[in-house]
N, C-alpha and C positions, 0 to 999 in steps of 0.2 A: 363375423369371422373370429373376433376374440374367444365367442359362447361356445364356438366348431372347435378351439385350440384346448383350451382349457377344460371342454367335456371330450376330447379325445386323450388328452393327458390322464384326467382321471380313467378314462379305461383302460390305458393300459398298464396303470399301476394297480388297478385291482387285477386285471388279469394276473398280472405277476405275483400279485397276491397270493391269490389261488391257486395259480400253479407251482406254489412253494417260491417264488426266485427272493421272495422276502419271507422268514419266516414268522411266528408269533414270535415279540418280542426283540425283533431285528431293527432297527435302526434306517429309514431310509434314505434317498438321497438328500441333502441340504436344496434349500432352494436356489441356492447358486453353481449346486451341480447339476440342477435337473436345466436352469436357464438356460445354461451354456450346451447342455446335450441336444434340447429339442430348440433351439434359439427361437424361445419365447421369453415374454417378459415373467418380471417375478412376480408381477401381479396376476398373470395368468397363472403362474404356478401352486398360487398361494389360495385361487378360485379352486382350483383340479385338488389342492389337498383339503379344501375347507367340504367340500364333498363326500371324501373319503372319511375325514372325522367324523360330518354328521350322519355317516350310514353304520356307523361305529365299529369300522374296519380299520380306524389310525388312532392313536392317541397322542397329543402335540405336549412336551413333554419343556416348559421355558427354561432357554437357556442350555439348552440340551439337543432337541430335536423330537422329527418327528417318527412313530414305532407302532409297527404292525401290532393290532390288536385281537386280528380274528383268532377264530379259534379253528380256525380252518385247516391248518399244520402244526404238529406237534414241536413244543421245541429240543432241541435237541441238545444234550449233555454236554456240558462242559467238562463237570465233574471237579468244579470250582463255585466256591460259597466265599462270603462275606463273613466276617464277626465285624460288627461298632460297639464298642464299650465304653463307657465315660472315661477310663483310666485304662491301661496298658500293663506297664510296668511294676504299679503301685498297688500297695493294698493287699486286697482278696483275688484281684484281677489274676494275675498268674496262675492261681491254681486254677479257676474260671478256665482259663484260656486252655490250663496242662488238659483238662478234661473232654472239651472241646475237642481239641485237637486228637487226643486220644482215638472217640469214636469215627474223626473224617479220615485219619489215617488208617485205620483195620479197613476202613471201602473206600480206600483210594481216590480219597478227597482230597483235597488241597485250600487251604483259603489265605483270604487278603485281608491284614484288618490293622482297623483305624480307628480313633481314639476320639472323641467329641470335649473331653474336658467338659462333659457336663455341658454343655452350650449350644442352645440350636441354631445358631447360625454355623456353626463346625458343623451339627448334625444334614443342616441343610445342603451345602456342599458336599458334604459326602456321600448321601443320597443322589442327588443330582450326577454323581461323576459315577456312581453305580451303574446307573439308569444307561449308560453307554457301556458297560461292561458286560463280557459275555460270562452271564455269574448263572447259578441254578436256585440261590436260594439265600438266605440271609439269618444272622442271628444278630438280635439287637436288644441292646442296654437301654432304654428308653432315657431320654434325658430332659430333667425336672418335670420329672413324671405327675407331680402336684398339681403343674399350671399349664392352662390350653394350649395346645400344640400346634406353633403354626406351620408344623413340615406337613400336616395328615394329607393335606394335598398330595406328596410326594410317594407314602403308603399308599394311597387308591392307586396311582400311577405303578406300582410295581404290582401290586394285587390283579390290575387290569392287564398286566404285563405278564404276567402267569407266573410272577415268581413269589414264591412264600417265603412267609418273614414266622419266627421264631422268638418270641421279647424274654425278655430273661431278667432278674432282679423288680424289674416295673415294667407295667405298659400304659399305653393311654386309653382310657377312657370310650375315648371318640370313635374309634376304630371300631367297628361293626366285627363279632365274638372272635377278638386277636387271641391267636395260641400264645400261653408264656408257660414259664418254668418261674416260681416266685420261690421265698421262704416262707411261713406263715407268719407275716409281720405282728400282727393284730395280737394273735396267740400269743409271740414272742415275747410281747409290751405284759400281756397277761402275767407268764410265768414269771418274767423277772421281777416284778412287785412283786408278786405273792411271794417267790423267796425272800424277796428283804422283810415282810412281814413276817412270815410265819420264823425267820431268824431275829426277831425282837425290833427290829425299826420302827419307831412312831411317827415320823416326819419324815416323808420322801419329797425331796427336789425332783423335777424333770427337764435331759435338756434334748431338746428335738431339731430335726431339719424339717423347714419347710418348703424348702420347692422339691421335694421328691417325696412321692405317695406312699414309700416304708417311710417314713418320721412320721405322718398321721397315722397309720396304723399302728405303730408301736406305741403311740400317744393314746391312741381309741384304745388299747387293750391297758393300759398301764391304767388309765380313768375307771375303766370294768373295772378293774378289780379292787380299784381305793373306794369304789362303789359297797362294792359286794362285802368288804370288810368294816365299811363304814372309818375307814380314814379321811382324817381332814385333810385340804388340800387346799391352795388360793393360788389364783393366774400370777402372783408374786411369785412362786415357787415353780414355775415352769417357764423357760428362755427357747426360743426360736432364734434359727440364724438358717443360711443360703448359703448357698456353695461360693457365691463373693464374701459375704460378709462373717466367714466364720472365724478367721482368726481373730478379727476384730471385735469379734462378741463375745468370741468367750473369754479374751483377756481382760474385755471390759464389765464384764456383765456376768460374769459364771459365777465370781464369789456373793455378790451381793442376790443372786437368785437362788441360791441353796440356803443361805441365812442358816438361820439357827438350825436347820432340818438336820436329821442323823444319816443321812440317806441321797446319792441321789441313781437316780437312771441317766445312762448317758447315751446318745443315739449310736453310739459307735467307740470304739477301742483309741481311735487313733483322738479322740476328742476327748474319752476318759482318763488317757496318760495325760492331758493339759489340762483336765481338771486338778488330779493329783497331785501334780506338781504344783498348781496354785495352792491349793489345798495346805499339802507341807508346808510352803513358802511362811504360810503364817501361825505354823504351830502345829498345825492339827496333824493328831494321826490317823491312818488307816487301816484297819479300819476302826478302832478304837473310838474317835470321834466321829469317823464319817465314812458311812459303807458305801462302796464307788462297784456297781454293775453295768455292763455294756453289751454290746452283740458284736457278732464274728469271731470272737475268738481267733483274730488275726497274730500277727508276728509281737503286734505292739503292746499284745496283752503277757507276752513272758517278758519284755525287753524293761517294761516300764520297772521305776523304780520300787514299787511294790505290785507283785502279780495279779492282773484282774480279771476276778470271776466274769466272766462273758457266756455268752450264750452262740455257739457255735454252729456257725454258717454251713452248710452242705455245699461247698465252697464247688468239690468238684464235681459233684453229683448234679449239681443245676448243670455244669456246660456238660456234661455225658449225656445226660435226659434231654438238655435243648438240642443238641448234636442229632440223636435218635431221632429225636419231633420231627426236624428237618428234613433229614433224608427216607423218611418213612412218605411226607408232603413230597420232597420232589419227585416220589414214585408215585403219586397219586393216592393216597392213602388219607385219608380222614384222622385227624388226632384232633384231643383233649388237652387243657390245659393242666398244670401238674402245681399243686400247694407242697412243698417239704417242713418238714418238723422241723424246729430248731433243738440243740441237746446244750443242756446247763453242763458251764465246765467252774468249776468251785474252785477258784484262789486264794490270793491271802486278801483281795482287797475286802471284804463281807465277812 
């Protein structure tokens, strides 16, 4: 009698299936709403959806639920998207966002967005709380894009779910050919040495991030080119730090890894104002003693106590082209991934 309960349950949630009453991507009943409807148990219920998954018309989605998978019904517009960025408020993000927004507002988009602080267990919850939202599509900041991602679970789950994701700054790796919007990080690490060279530097420090996949690229092109010029270089004169441990490294650790060098690269603006001001603290000037380059050309590079040459982010050009990507995908449209140039902005810190 149980085999008769549970394989009638399963037919008539795939009929419903099929006749649209659930769509791709719909959410369906909990197993404590389907119990109490058809006053069977939840062991029955859980028989009727475990069938439904393996004909791969559901996808079970932990801690969330379970979600129509066919592709039997089209889904249907909300005309609401996602942004997750590691940061909000701070930084680059803003214009990020100004730009973004720009392109969902001229096609009367609208979106909802949320913040990881760089963290994936943030990233994971907010995924997960997505996954119940009637959303059409997603732009995402990939977070510590360096190291293995344990949300990628969570990406099949919306890939499977028909909805497209857009990575922007980094992506992962793992993901089978993810559309992003990057800067040319590699490049970036290239040019900014070669300007400190071909401006008289003999000795370049380097300081980089390591759990995010721009700090090795900026490091791989910064190595090109000490290469190609034949500058010396030793793993004493290059410092790594994490989105945890960065204050604490580079107050401990910045002066003693630039040493004697005339030079150093810094993985970002907001990190080259706190070298600087080490830097001054014990004499030294800028750039006189010590030429200070960074990327983004953010706020921090005019505010700092002497201006730094930075290499300037296409700050809102990445969220207008991820923007674009997205809703070109949620019409069905095929798109490519996009590299942007970075543009040297020349201060007084060089």
């Amino acid at each position: 009698m149980s085999e008769l309960k549970y394989a009638a349950l399963a037919n008539e949630l795939r009929r419903s299936i099929k006749e649209g009453v659930y769509k791709t991507g719909e959410k369906l009943p909990s197993e404590n709403e389907l119990t109490v409807k058809y006053g069977i148990s939840r062991q029955t219920v859980r028989q009727a959806m475990g069938i439904l998954e393996n004909e791969g018309l559901t996808l079970r989605v932990r801690g969330s639920g379970t979600y129509v998978k066919s592709r039997a019904a089209s889904r249907v517009k909300s005309h609401n998207v996602a942004v997750i960025t590691t940061y909000i408020s701070e930084y680059i993000f803003p214009s990020i966002l100004q730009g973004i927004d720009e392109i969902l507002s001229e096609n009367r988009y609208s979106s909802v967005v949320a913040a990881t602080r760089n963290r994936v267990d943030n990233e994971r919850r907010i995924l997960e709380q997505l996954a119940d939202k009637n959303i059409d599509g997603i732009i995402v900041e990939g977070t510590k894009t360096a190291l293995p991602n344990p949300n990628i679970d969570l990406y099949h789950t919306l890939y499977d779910m028909g909805i497209p994701v857009v990575f922007i700054n980094g992506f992962y790796p793992e993901l089978k050919n993810p559309i992003y919007v990057v800067a040319d990080d590699r490049r970036g690490g290239y040019d900014a040495c070669v300007y400190l060279i071909k401006n008289g530097y003999k000795k370049i420090a380097g300081i980089f991030k390591s759990d995010d996949i721009q700090g090795h690229r900026r490091y791989a092109g910064f190595t090109e080119a000490m290469r190609e010029y034949n500058m010396e270089f030793t793993d004493d004169n290059i410092l790594w730090y994490t989105t945890e441990t960065c204050s604490s490294i580079i107050s401990s650790s910045a002066l003693q890894t630039i040493g004697d060098c005339d030079a150093v690269i810094c993985y970002n603006d907001e990190i080259a104002i706190n070298v600087i001001s080490i830097l001054r603290e014990t004499g030294r000037q800028i750039p006189k003693d010590t030429g200070v380059i960074s990327f983004d050309n953010s706020t921090y590079s005019n505010i700092s106590a002497v201006k730094i040459t930075s290499l300037s982010n296409p700050k809102e050009q990445i969220g207008r082209t991820a923007a674009i990507k997205l809703l070109n995908m949620i019409d069905g449209k095929t798109e490519t991934s996009t590299v942007l140039s970075w543009t040297l902005e020349e201060k007084e810190s060089t």
